[in-house]
C-alpha positions in Angstrom: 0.0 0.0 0.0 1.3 3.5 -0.4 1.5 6.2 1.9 -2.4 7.9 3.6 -2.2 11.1 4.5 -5.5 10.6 6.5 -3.8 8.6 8.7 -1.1 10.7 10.3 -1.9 12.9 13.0 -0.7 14.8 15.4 -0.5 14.2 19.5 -1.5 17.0 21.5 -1.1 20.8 20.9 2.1 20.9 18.5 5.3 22.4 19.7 6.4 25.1 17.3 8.4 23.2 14.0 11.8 23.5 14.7 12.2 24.2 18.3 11.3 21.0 19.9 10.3 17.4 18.3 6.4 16.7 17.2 4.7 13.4 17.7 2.7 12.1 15.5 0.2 9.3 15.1 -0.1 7.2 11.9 -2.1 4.2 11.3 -2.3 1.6 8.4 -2.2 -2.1 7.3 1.2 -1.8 5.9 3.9 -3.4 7.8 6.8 -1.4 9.7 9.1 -2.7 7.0 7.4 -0.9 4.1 6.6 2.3 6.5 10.2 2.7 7.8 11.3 2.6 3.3 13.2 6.0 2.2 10.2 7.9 0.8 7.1 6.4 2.4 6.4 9.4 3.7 7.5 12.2 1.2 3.9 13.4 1.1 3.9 14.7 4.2 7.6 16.4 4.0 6.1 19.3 4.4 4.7 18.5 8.2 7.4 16.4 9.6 10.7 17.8 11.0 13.7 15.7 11.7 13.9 14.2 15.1 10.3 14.1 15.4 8.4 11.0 16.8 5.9 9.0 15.0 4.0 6.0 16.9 2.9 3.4 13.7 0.1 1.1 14.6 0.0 -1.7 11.9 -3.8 -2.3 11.7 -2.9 -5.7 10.3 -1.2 -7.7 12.6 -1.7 -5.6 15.1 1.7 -4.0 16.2 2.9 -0.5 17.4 6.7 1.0 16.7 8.2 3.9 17.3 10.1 5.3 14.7 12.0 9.2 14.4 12.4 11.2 11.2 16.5 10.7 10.5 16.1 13.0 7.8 13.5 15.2 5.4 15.9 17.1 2.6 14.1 18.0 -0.8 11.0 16.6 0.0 12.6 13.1 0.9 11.5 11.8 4.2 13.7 9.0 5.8 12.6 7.7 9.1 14.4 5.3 11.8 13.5 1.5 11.8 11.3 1.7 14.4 11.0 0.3 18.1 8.2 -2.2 18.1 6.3 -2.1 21.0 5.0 -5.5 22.5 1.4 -6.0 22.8 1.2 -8.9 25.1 -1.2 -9.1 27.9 -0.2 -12.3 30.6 -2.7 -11.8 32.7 
């Protein structure tokens, strides 16, 4: 799948871009491997600064990582691999 604008969002009230990270929301079916890919999310290059912190929910497996933007030069957006998140419940 490519890139849905729809389902970024933002967390709370925004710092101002470029004095302290954003953290962001996004939500899709596509796995963390094909998120984290130079360029998934150029669309948005416009909104996201580098260092800030995007939490991915995978919709299909269900899994949460946390990823960074490492970079966003020319309208190319590159972000970290990601943290996964375990969503285990032992109880």
């Amino acid at each position: 799948m490519a890139f849905a604008l729809t389902g970024l969002n933002p967390i709370g009230g925004q710092s101002k871009k470029g004095s302290q990270a954003a953290m962001w929301t996004y939500s899709s079916a596509d796995a963390i491997a094909t998120v984290n890919t130079e360029g998934y999310f150029n669309s948005a290059s416009q909104l996201l600064a580098v260092g800030d912190v995007i939490f991915v929910y995978d919709s299909n497996t269900p899994t949460l990582s946390i990823c960074m933007v490492a970079s966003n030069a020319a309208g190319v957006v590159d972000v970290t691999d990601g943290t996964t998140v375990a969503m285990t419940d032992s109880d």
